[in-house]
The first five atom37 places (N, CA, C, CB, O) and aatype in JSON, in Angstrom:
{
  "aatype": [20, 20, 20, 20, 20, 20, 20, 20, 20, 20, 20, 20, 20, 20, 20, 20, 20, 20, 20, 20, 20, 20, 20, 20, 20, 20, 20, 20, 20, 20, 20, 20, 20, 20, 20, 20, 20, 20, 20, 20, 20, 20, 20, 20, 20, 20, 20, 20, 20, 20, 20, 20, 20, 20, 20, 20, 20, 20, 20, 20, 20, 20, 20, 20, 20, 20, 20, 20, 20, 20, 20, 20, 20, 20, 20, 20, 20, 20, 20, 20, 20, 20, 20, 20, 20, 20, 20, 20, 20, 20],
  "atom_mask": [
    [1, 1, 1, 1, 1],
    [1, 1, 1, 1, 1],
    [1, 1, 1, 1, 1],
    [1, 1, 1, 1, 1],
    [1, 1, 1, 1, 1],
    [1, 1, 1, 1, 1],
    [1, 1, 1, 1, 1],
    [1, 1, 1, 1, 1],
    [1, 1, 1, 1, 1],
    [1, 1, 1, 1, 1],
    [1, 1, 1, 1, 1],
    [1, 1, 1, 1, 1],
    [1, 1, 1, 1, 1],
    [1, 1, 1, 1, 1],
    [1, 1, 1, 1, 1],
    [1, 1, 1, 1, 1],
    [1, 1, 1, 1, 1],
    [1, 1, 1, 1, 1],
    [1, 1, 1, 1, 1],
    [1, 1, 1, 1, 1],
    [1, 1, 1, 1, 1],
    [1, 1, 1, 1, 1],
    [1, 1, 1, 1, 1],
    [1, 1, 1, 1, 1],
    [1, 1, 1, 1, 1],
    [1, 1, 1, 1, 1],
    [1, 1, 1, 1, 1],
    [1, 1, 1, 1, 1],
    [1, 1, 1, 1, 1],
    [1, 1, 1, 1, 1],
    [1, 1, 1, 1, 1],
    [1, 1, 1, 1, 1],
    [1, 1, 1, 1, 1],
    [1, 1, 1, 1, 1],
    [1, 1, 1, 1, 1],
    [1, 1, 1, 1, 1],
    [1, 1, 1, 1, 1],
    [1, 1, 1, 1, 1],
    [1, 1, 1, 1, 1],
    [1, 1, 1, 1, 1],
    [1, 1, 1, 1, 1],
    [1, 1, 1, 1, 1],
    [1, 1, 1, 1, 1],
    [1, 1, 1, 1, 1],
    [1, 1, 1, 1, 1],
    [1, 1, 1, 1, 1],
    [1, 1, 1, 1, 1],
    [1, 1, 1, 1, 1],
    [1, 1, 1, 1, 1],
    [1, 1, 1, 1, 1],
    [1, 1, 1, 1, 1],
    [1, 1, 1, 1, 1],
    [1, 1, 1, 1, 1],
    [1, 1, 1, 1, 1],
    [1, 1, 1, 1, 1],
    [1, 1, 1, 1, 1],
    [1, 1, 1, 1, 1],
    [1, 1, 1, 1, 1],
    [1, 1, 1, 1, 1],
    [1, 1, 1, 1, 1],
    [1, 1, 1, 1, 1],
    [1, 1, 1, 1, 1],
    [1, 1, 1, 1, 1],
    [1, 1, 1, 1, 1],
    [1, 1, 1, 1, 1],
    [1, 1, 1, 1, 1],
    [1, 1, 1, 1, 1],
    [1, 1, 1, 1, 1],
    [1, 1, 1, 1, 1],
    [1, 1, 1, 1, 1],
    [1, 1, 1, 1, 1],
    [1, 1, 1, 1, 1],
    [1, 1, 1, 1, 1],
    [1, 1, 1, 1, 1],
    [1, 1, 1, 1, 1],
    [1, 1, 1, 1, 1],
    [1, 1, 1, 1, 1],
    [1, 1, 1, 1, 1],
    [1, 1, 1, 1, 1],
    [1, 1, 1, 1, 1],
    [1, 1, 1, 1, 1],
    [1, 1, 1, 1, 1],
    [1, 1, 1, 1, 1],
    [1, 1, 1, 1, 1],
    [1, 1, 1, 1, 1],
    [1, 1, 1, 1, 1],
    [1, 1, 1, 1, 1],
    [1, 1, 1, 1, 1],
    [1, 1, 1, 1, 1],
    [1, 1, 1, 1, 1]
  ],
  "atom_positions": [
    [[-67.76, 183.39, -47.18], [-66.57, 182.97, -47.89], [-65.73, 182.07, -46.98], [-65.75, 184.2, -48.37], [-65.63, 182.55, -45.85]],
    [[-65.07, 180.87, -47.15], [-64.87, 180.07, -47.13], [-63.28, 180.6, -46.86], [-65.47, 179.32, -48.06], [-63.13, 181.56, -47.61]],
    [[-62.02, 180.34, -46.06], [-60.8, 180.05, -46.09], [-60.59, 178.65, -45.95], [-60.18, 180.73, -45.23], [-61.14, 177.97, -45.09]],
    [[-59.69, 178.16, -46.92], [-59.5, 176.59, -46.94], [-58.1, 176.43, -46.4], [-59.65, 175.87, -48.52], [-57.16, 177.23, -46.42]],
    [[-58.18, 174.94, -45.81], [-57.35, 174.89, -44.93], [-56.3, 173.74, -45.39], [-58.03, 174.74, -43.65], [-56.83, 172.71, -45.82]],
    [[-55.16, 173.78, -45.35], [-54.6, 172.66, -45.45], [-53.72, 172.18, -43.95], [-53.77, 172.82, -46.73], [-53.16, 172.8, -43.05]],
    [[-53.94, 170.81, -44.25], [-53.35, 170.01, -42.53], [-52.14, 169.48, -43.05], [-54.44, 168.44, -41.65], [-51.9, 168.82, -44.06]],
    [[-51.28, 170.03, -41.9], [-50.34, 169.35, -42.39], [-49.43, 168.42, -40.83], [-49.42, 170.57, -43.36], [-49.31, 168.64, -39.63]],
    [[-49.18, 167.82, -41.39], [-47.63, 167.16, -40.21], [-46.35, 166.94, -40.23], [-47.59, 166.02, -39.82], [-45.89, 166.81, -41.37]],
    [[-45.5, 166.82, -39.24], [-44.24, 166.79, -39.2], [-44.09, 165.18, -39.59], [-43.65, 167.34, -37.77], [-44.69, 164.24, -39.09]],
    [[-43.3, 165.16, -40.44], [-42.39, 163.83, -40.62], [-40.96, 163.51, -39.66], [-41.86, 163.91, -42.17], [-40.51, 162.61, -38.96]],
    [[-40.64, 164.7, -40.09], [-39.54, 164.26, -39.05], [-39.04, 166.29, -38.95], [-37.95, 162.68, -39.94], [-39.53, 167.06, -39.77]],
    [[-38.15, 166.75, -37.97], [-37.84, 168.11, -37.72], [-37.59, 169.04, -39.53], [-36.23, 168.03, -36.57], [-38.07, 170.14, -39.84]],
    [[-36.98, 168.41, -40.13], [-36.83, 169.2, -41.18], [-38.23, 169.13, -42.62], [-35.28, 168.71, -41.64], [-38.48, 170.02, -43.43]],
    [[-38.86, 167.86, -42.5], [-39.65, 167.9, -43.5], [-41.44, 167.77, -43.15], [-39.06, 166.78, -44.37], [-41.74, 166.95, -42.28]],
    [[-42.4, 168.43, -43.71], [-43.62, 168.09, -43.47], [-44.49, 167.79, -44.29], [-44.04, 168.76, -42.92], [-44.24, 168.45, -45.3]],
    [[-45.56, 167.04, -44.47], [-46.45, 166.5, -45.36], [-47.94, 166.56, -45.08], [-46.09, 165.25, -45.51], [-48.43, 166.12, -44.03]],
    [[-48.7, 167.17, -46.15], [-49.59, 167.09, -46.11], [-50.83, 166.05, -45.67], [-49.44, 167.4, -46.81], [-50.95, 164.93, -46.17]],
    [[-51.52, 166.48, -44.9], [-52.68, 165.33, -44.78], [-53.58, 165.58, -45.23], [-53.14, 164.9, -43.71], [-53.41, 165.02, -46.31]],
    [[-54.73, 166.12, -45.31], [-55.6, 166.83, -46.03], [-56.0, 168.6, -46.15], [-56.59, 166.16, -45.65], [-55.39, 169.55, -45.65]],
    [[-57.17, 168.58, -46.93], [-57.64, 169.98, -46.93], [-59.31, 169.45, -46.59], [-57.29, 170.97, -48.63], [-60.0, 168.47, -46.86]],
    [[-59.47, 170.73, -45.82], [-61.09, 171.11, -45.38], [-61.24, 172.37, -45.45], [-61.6, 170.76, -43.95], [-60.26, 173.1, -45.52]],
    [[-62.95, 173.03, -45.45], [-62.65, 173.89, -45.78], [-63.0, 174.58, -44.1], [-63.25, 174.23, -47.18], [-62.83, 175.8, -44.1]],
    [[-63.2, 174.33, -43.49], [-63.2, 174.93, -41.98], [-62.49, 173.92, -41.18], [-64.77, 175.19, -41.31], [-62.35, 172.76, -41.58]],
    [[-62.03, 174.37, -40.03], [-61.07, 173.71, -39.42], [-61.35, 173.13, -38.28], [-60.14, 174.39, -39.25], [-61.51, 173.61, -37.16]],
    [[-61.4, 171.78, -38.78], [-62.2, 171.28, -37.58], [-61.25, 170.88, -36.23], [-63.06, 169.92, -38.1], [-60.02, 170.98, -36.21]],
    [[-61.94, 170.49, -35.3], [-61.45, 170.85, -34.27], [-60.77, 169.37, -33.85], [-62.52, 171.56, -33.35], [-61.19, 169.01, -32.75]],
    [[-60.15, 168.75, -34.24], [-59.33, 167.19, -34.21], [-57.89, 167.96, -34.79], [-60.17, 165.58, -35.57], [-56.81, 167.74, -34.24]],
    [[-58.05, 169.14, -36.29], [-56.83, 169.6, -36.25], [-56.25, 170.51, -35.87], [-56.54, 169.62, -36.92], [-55.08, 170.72, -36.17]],
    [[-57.07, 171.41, -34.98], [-56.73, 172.84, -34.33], [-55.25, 172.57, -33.33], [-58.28, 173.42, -33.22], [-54.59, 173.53, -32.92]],
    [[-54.98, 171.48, -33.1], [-53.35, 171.25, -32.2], [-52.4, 171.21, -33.14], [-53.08, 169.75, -31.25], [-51.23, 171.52, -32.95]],
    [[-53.11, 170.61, -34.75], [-52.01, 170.65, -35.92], [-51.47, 172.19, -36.28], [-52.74, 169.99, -37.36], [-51.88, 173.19, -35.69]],
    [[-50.42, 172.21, -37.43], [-49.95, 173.41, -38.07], [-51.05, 172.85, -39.1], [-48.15, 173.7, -38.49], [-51.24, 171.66, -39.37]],
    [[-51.73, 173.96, -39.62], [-52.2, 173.98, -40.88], [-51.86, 175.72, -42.01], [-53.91, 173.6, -40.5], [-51.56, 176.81, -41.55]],
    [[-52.01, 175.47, -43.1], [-52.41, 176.87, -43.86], [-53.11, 177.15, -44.31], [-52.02, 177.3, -44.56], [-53.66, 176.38, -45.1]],
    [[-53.63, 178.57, -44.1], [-55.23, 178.94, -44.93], [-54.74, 179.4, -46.58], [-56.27, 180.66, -43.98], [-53.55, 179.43, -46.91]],
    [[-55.64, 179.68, -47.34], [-55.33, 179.5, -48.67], [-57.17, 180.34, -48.79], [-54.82, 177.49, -49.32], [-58.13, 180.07, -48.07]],
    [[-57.11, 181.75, -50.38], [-58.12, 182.12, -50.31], [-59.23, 181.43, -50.91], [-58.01, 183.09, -50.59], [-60.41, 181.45, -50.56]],
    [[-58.69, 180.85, -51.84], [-59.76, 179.46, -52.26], [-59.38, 178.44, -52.45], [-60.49, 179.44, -53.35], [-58.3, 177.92, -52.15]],
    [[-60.8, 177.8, -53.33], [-60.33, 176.08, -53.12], [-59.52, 175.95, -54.05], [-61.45, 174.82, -53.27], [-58.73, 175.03, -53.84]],
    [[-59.35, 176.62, -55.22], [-58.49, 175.91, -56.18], [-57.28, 176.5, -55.48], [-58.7, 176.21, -57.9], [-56.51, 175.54, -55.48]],
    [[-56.66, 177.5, -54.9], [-55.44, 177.45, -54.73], [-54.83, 176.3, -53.58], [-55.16, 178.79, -54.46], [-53.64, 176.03, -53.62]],
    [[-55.94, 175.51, -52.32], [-55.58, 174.87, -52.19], [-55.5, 173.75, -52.52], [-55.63, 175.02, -51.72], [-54.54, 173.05, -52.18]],
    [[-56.34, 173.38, -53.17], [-56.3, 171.94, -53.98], [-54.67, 172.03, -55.29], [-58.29, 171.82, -55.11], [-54.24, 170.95, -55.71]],
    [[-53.98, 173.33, -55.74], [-53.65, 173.3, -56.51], [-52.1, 172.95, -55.22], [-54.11, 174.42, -57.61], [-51.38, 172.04, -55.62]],
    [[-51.78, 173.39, -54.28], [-50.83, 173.41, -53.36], [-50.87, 172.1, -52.69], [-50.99, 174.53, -52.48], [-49.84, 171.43, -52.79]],
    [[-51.91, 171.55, -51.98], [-51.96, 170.11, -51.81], [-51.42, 169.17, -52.45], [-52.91, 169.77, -51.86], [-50.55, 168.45, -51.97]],
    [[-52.1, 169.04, -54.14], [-51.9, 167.77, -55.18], [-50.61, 168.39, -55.3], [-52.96, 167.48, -56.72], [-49.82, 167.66, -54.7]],
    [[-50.0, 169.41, -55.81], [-48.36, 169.37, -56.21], [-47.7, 169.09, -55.01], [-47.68, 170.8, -56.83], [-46.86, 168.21, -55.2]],
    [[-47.75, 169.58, -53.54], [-46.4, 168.55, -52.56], [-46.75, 167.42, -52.34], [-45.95, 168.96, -51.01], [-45.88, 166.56, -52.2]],
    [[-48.21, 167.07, -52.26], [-48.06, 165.38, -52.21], [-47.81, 164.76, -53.54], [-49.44, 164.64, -51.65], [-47.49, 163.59, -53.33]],
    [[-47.8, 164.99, -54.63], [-47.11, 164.44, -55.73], [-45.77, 164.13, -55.07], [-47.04, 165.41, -57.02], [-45.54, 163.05, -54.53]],
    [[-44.66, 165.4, -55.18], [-43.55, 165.6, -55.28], [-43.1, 164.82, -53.72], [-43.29, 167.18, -55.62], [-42.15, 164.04, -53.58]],
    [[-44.06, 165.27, -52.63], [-43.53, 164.44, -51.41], [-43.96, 162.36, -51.84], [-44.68, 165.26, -49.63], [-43.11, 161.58, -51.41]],
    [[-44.38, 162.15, -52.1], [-44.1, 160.37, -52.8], [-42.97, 160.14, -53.53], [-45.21, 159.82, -53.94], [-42.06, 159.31, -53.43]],
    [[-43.26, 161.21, -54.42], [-41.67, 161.05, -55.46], [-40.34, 160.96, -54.56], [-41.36, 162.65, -56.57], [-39.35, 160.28, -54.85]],
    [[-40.46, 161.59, -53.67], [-39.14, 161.7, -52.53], [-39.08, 160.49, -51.96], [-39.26, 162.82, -51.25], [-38.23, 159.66, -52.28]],
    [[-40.02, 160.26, -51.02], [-40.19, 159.29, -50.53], [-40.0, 157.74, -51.21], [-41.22, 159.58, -50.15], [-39.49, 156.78, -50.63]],
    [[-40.49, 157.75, -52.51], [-40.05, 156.55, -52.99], [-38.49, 156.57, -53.46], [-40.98, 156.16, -54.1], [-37.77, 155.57, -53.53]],
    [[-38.15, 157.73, -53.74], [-36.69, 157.77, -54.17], [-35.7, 157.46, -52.96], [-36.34, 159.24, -54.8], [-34.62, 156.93, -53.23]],
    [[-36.0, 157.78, -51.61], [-35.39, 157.11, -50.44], [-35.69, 156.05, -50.08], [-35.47, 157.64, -49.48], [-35.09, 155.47, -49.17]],
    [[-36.49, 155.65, -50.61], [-36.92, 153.59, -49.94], [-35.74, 153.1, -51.1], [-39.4, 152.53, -50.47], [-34.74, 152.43, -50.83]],
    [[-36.13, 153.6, -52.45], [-35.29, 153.09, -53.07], [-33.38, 153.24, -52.65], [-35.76, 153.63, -54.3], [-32.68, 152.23, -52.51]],
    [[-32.96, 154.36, -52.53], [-31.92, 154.29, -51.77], [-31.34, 153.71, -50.7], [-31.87, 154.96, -51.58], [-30.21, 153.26, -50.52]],
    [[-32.69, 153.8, -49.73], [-32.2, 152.68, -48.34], [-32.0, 151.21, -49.13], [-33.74, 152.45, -46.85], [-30.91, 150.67, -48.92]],
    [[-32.83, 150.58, -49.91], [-32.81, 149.56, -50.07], [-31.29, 149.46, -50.68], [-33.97, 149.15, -50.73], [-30.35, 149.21, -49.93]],
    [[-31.16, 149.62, -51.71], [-29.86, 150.01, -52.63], [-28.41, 150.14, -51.44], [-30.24, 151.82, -53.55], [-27.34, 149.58, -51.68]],
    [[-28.69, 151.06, -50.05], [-27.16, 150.63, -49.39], [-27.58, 149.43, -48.47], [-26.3, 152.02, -48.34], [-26.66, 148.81, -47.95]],
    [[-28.63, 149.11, -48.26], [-29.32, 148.02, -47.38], [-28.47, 146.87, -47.75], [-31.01, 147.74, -47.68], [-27.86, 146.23, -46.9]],
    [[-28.42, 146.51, -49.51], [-28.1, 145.61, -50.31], [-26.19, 145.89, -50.38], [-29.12, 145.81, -51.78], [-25.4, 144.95, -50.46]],
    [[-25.81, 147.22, -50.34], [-24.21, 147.07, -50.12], [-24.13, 146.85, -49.16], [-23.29, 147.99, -50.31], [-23.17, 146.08, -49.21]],
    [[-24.4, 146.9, -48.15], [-24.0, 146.7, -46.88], [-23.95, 145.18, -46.23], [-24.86, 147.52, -46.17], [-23.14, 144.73, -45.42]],
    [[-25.2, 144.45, -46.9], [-25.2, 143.31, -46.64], [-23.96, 142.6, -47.7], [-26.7, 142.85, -46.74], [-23.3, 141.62, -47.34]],
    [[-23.78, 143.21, -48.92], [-22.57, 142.38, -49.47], [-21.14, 142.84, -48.82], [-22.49, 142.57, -51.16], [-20.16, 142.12, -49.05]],
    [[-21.0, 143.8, -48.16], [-19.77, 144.27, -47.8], [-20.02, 143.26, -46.39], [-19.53, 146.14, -47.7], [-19.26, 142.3, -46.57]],
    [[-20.48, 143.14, -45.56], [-20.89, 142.16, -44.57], [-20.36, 140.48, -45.15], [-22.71, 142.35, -44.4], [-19.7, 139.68, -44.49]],
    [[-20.73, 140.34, -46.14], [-20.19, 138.85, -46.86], [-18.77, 138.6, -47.35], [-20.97, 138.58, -48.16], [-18.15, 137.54, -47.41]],
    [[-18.43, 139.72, -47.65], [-16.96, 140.32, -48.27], [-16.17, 139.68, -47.13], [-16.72, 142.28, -48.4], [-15.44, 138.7, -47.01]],
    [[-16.68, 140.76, -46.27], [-15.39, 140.52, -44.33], [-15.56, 139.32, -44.18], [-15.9, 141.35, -42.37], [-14.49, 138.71, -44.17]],
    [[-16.78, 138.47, -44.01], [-17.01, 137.41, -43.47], [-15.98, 136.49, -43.87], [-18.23, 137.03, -43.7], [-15.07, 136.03, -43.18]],
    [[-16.41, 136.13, -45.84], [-15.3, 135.72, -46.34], [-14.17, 135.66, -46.68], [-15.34, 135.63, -46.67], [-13.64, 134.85, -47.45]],
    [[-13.46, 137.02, -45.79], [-12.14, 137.71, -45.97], [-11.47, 136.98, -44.62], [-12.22, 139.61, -45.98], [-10.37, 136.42, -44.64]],
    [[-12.24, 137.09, -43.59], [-12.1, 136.58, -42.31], [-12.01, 134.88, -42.13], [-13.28, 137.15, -41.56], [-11.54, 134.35, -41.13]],
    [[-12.57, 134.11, -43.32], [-12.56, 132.79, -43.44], [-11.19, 132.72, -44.15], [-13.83, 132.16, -44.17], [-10.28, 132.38, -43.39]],
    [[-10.85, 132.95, -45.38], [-9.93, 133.21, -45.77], [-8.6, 133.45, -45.21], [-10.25, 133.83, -46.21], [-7.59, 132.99, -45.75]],
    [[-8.56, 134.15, -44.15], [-7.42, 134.43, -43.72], [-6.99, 133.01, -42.53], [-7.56, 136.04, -43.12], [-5.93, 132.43, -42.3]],
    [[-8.76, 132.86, -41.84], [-8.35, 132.05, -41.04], [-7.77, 130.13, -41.28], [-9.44, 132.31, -40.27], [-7.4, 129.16, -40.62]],
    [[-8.1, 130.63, -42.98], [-7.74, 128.95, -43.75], [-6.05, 129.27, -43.83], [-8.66, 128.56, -45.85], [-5.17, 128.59, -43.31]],
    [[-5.91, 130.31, -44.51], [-4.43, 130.44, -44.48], [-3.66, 130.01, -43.32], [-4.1, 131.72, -44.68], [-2.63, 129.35, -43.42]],
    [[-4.19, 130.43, -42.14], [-3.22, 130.63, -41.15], [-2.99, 129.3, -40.5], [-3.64, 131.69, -40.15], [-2.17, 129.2, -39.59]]
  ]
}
């Protein structure tokens, strides 16, 4: 009988993501954290749902960075032209 393994890695201190499943643990990931699981469908069923949900995240923060990426560069144009402005007045 078989314990299946899932690999996983750190993204950053608070979040981690899956890399794959095998079903013995080979020895490239024995320095990784992984979890055993009693069969394959429970890990295949634990795998496909956080890497779903971990993309969904992930694209929802690219989208966000981009989104203040884009205020930031107009608040940057704002001063610039606030700073021209003042210096025409004066």
């Amino acid at each position: 009988m078989f314990l299946w393994n899932l690999v996983f890695t750190y993204l950053c201190l608070l979040t981690q993501m899956y890399d794959e499943f095998c079903p013995i643990l080979l020895n490239q990931f024995k320095s990784r954290d992984y979890t055993k699981f009693e069969t394959f469908d429970a890990a295949l069923d634990e795998f496909y749902s956080k890497i779903e949900s971990q993309r969904s995240e992930q694209q929802q923060k690219a989208k966000e960075n981009t989104a203040a990426q884009k205020l930031n560069k107009i608040r940057q144009d704002q001063v610039g032209t606030l700073a021209q402005t003042d210096n025409t007045l004066l």
